[in-house]
C-alpha positions as CSV (number, residue, x, y, z in Angstrom):
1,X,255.4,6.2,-34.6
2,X,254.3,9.8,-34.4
3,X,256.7,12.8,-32.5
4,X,254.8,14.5,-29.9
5,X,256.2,18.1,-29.4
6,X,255.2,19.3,-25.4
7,X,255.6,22.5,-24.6
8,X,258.7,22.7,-22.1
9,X,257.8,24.1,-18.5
10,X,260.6,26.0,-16.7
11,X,261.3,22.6,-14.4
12,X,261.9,20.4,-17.6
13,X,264.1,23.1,-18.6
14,X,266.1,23.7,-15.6
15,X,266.4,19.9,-15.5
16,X,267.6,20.1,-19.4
17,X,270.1,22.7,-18.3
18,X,271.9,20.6,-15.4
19,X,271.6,17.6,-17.4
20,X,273.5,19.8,-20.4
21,X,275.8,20.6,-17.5
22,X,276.7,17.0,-16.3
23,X,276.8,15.9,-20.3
24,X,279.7,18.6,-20.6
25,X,281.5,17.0,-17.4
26,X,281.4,13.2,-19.2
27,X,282.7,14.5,-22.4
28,X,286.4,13.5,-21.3
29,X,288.4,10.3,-22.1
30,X,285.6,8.1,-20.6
31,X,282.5,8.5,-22.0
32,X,278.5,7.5,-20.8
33,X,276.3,6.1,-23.7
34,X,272.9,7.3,-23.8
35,X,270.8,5.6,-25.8
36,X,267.4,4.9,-27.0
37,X,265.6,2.0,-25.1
38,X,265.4,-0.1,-27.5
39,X,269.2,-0.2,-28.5
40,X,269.5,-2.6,-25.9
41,X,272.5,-1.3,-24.6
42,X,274.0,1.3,-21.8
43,X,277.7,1.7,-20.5
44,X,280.8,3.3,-20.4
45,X,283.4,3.2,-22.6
46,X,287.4,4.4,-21.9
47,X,288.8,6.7,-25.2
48,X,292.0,4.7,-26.5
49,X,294.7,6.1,-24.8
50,X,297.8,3.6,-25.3
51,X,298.5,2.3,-28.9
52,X,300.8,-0.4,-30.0
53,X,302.2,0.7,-33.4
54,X,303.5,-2.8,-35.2
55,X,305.7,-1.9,-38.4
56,X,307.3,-5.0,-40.9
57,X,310.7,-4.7,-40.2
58,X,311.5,-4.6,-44.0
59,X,309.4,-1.4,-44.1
60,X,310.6,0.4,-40.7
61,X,313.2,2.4,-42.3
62,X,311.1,3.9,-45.1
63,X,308.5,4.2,-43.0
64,X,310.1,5.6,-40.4
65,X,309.4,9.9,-40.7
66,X,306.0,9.1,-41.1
67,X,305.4,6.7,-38.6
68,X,307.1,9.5,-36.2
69,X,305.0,12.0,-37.6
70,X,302.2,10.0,-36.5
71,X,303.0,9.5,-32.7
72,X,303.5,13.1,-33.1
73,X,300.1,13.6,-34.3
74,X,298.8,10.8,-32.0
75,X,300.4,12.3,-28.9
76,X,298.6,16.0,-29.3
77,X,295.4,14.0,-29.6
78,X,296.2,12.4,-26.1
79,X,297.3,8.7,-26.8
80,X,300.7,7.6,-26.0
81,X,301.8,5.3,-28.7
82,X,304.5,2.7,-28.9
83,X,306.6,2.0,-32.1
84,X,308.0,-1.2,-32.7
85,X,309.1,-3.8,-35.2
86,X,308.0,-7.3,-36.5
87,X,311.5,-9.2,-37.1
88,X,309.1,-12.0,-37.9
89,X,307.3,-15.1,-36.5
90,X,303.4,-16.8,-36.7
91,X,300.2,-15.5,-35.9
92,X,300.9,-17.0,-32.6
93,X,303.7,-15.3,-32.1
94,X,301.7,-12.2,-32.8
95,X,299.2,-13.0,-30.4
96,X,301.1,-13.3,-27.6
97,X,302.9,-10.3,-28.3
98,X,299.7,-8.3,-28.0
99,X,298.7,-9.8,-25.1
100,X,302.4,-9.1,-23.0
101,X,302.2,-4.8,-24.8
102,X,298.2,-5.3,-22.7
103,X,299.8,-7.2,-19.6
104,X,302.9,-4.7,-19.4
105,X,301.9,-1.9,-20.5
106,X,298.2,-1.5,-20.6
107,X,298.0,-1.5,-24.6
108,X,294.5,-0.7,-25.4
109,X,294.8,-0.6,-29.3
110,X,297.5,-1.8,-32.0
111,X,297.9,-1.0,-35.7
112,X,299.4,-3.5,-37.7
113,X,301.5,-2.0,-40.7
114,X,302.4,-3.9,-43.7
115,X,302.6,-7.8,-43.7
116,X,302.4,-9.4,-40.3
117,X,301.2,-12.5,-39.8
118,X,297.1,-13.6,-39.7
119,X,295.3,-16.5,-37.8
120,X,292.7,-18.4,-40.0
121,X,289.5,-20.1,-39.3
122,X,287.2,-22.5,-41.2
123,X,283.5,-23.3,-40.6
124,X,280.6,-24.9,-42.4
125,X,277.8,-22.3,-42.5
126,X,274.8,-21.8,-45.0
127,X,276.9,-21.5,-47.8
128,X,279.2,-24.5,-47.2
129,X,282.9,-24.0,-46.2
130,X,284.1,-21.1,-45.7
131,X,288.2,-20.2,-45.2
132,X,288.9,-17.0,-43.8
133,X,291.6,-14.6,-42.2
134,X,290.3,-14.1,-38.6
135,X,291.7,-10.8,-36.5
136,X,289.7,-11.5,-33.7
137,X,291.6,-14.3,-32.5
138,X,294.0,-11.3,-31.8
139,X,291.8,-9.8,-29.9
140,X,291.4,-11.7,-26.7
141,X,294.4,-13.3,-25.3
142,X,291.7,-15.0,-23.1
143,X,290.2,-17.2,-25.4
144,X,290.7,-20.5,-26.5
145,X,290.8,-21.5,-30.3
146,X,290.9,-24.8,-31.5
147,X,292.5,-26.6,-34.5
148,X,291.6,-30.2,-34.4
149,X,293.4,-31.5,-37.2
150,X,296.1,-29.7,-37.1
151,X,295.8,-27.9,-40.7
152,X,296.5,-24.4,-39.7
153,X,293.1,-23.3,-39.5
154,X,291.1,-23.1,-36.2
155,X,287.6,-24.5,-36.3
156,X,286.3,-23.2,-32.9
157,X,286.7,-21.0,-30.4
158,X,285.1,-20.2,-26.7
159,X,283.1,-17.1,-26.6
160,X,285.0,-13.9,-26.8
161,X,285.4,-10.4,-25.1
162,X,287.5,-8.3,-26.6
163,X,290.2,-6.8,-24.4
164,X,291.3,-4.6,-27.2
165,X,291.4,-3.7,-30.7
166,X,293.7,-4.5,-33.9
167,X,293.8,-2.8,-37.0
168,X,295.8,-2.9,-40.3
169,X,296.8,-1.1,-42.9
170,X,299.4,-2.7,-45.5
171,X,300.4,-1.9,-49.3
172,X,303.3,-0.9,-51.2
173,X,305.6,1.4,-49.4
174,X,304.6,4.5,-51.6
175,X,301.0,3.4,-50.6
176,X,301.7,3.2,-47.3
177,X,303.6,6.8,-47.3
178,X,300.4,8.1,-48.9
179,X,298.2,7.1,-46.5
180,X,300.5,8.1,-43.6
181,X,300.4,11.5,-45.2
182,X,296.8,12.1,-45.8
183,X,296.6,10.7,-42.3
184,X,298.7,13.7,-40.9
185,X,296.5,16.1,-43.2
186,X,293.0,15.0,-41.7
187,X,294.5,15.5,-38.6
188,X,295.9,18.5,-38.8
189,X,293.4,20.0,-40.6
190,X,294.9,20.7,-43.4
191,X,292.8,18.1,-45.7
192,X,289.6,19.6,-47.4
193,X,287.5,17.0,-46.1
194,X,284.2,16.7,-47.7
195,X,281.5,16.5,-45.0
196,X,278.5,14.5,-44.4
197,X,277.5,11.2,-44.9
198,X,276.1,9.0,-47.7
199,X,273.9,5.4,-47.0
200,X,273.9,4.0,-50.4
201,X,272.1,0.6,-50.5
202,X,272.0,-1.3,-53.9
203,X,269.0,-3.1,-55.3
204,X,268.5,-6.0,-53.0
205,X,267.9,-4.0,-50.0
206,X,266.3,-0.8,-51.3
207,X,263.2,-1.8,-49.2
208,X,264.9,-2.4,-45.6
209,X,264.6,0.4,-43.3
210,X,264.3,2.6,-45.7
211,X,264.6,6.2,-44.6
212,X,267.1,5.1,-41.8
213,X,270.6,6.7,-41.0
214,X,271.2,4.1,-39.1
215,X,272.8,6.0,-36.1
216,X,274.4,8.0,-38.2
217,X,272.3,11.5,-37.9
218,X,273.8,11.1,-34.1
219,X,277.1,12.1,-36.0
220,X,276.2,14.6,-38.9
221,X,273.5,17.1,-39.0
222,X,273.0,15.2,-43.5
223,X,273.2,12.0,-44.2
224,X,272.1,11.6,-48.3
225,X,270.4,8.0,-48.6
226,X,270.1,6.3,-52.3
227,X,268.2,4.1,-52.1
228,X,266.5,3.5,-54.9
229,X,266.7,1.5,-58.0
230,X,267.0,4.4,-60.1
231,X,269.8,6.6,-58.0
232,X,272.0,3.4,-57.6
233,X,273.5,2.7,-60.7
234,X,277.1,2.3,-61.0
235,X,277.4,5.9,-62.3
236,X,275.9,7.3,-59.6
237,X,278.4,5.9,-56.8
238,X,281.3,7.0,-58.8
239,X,279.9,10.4,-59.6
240,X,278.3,10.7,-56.0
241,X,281.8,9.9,-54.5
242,X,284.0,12.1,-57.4
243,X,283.0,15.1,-55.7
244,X,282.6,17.2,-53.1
245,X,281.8,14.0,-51.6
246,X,281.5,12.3,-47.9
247,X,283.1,12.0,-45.1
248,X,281.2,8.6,-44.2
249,X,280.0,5.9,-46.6
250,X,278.0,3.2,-45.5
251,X,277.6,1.4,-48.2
252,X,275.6,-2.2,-49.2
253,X,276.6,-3.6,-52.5
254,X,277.2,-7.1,-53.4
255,X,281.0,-7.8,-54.2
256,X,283.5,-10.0,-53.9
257,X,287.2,-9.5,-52.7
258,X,288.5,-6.9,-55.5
259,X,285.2,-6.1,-57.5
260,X,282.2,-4.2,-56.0
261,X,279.1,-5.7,-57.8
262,X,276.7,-3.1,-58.5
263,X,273.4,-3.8,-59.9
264,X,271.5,-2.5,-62.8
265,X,268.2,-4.8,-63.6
266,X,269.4,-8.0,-63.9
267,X,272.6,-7.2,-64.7
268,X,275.4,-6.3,-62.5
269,X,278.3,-3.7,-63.7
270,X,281.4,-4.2,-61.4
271,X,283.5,-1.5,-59.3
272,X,287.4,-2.7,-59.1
273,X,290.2,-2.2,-57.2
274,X,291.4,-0.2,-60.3
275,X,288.5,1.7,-60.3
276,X,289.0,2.9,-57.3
277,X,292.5,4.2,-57.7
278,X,291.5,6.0,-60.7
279,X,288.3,7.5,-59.8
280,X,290.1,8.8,-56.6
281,X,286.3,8.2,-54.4
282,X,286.6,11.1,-51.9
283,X,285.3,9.1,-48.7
284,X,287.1,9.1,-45.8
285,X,285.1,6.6,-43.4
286,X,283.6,3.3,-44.9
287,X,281.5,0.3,-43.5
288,X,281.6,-1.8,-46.2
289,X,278.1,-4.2,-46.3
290,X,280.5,-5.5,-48.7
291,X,281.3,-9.4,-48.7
292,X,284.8,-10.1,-48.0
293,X,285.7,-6.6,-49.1
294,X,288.2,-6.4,-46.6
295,X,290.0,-9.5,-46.8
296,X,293.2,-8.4,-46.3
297,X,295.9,-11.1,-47.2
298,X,295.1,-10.4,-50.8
299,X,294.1,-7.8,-52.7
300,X,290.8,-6.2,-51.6
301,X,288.7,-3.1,-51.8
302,X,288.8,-2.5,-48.0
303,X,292.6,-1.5,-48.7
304,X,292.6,0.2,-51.9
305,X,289.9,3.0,-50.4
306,X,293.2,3.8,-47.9
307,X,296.2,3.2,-49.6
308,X,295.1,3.9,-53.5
309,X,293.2,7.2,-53.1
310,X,293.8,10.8,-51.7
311,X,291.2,10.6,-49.2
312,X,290.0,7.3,-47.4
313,X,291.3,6.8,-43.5
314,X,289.5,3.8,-42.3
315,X,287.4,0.9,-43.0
316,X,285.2,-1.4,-41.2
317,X,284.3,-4.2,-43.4
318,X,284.4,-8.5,-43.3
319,X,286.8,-10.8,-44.5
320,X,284.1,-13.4,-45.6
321,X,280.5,-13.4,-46.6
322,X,278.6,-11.1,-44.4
323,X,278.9,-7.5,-43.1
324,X,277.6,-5.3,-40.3
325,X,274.2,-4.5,-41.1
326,X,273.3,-3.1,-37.8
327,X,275.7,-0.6,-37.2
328,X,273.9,1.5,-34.2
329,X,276.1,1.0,-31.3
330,X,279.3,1.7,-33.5
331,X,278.0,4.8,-34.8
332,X,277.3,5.8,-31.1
333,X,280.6,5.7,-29.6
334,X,281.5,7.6,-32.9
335,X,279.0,10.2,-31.9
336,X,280.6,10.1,-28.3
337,X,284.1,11.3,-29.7
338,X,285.3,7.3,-29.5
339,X,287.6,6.0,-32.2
340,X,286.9,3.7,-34.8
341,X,289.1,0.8,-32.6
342,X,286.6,1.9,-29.8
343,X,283.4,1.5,-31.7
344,X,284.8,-1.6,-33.2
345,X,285.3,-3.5,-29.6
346,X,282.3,-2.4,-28.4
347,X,279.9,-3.0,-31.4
348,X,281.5,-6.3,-31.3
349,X,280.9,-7.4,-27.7
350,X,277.5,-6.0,-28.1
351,X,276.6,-7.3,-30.9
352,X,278.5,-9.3,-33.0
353,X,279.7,-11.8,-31.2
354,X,276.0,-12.8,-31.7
355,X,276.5,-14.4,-34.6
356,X,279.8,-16.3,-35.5
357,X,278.0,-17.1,-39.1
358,X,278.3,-13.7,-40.2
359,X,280.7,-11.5,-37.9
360,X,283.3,-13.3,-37.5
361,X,285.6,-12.2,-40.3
362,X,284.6,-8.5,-39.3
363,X,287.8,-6.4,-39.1
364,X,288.7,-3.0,-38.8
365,X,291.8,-1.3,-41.4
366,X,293.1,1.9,-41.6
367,X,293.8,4.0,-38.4
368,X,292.4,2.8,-35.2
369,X,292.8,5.6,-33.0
370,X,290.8,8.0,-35.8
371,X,287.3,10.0,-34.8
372,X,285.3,11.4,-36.8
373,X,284.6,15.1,-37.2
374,X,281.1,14.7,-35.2
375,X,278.8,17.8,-36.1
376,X,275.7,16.7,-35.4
377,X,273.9,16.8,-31.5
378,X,275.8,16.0,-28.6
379,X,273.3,13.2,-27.6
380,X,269.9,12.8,-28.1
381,X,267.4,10.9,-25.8
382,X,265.0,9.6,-28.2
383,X,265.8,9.8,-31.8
384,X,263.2,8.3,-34.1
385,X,265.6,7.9,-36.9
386,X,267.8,5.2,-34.9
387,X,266.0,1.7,-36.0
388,X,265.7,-0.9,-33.6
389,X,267.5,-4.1,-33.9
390,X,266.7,-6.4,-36.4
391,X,264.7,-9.3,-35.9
392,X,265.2,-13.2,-36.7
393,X,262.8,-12.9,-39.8
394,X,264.7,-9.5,-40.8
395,X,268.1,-11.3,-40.2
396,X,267.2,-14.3,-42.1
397,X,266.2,-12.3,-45.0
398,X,269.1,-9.7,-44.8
399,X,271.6,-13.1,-44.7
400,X,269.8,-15.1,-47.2
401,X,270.2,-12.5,-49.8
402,X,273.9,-12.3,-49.5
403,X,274.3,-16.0,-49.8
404,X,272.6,-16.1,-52.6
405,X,275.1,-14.2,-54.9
406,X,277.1,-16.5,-56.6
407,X,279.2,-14.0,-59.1
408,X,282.5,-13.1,-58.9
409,X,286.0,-14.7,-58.8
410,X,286.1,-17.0,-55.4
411,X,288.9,-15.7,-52.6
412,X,291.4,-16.6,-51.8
413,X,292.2,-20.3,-49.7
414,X,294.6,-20.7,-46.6
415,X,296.5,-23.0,-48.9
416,X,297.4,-19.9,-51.3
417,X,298.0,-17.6,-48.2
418,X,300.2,-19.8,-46.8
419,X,302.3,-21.0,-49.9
420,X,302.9,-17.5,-50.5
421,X,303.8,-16.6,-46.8
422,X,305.9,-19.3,-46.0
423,X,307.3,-16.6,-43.5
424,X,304.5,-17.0,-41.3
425,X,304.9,-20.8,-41.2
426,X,308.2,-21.9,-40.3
427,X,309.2,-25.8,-40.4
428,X,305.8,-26.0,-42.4
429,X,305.9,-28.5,-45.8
């Protein structure tokens, strides 16, 4: 599609001014999306204002100056947050203890820190059976999950509508005191935060929408792409990531739950969990097109960016195959000043409850009640950069690849999480 550039006349300018006006009025804790017609999608959205903070209560103690430096921090950014502790229970018991903090209290986000309980959920997709931690089934006190034969796992739910968001962020306790800190340094303003963003899309989709931000140029005046076969080489993520760096990676690499996978010919050269704690990637915002990256009841990538590094804040990634490879209305209600729990819920009841097959282990980690250091335009009316959403022949083929790697260790089952939680399943074999 070509631009047309009109020359303004002094009405379209005086409307631009009061409309310039009225944008500066909205820009308060509830914000108006204005997007491009085909996005498909216009509202409102409320800021977070009320967080549930939800510590282990074998880690409240050592945790506990940080986690009150954090309300601290929290409070000055206008959201009233509520620390409390997990003496224990299942992800039942979680649930429901969500839902009463939204009943009572008019919760509106919760981070989850260290190891609480998690609800999981099997289906037979394109691949075959998948197991899989599930955080949305916190998500909706609403809803109805089922577990027909009664094996811990649920096998289907009625549709959802998120009421609010969960987050988590767990790891050793010196990991956990790192993160807090960096944390409190981003938000003070006291980190040396690279800026920017980077799309970096590995070999198999070098060729889809290439050119696009995908909503991120709403946020940040450059985004870098790599995009080809010859800038995406291991090398280049870990050098483009040593330094200065970006603020947001959005990233689409094959991997499994501890290794990213990153192709060279046919050959693939992995990325691990180690690597990432001693490369130190200076990123501070990831969405992980990374297959159960962030599967977070055992070790994972998703985790390691935030507690094993200097710099990484938050993550939006999947616990199973898939990812979120439409990321427009999320990176809106960043550009709006929303937080990443904010964009979560409503890039989820806009879109991803559209497809249980590949968004329903998505899950959010890190900080919930972050923003991003927006520096791009306020808003734009049309932006040509934003793509459209995907079609059925663009989905099928975006899916279809991803199912079709077959390398790497396998996750995780519920059978390992639970024999090594038996916490989580009292009066359980």
């Amino acid at each position: 599609m070509t631009k047309q550039f009109l020359r303004p006349s002094l009405r379209s300018l005086a409307l631009a001014a009061a409309g310039a006006l009225l944008w500066a009025a909205l820009l308060s804790s509830c914000s108006l999306l204005l997007l491009n017609d085909n996005s498909g999608f216009s509202g409102r959205f409320d800021r977070t204002q009320r967080l549930l903070v939800l510590v282990d209560g074998g880690r409240a103690e050592v945790l506990a100056g940080a986690l009150e430096q954090y309300r601290t921090d929290l409070t000055a950014d206008g959201i009233a947050v509520t620390i409390e502790s997990w003496t224990g229970g299942t992800a039942v018991d979680l649930r429901a203890r969500l839902a009463e903090a939204h009943r009572t209290r008019n919760m509106d986000g919760a981070l989850l820190v260290g190891g609480l309980p998690a609800a999981w959920y099997i289906r037979v997709g394109a691949n075959g059976v998948e197991q899989f931690p599930c955080d949305l089934y916190l998500m909706d006190p609403d809803s109805s999950w089922a577990d027909y034969n009664r094996d811990g796992m649920f096998e289907s739910h009625s549709p959802l509508s998120l009421k609010y968001h969960v987050s988590r962020v767990s790891g050793s306790d010196s990991g956990l005191l790192r993160y807090f800190d960096k944390n409190h340094r981003f938000r003070s303003g006291t980190m040396a935060a690279p800026s920017d963003a980077l799309v970096f899309k590995d070999d198999s989709w070098f060729d889809y929408r290439p050119g696009s931000s995908f909503g991120l140029s709403l946020i940040y005046p450059t985004v870098s792409r790599k995009e080809s076969v010859s800038v995406t080489r291991r090398t280049d993520y870990a050098s483009g990531l040593s330094g200065p760096g970006y603020e947001f990676v959005y990233q689409w690499i094959h991997s499994y739950p501890t290794a990213l996978c990153v192709q060279e010919g046919s050959l693939y050269n992995t990325f691990t969990s180690r690597d990432i704690a001693a490369v130190n990637p200076q990123g501070l915002f990831y969405n992980l097109y990374n297959c159960s990256a962030a599967r977070f009841t055992e070790q994972n990538l998703g985790m390691s960016y935030l507690t094993d590094t200097d710099w990484g804040l938050a993550v939006f990634g999947s616990t199973k195959v898939g990812g979120c490879y439409h990321p427009l209305v999320f990176n809106q209600v960043l550009s709006e000043r929303g937080t990443w729990g904010d964009a979560f819920e409503i890039w989820y009841d806009y879109y991803g409850r559209t497809s249980d097959e590949w968004f329903l282990g998505m899950v959010i980690l890190g900080d919930p009640a972050l923003s991003v250091s927006t520096r791009g335009p306020i808003y734009r009316f049309v932006d040509y950069d934003l793509p459209a959403d995907p079609d059925a022949t663009e989905i099928r083929r975006l899916e279809g690849i991803d199912l079709d790697f077959t390398l790497g260790s396998p996750p995780g089952t519920f059978d390992d999480y639970r024999r090594e939680h038996p916490e989580f399943f009292p009066g359980s074999p």
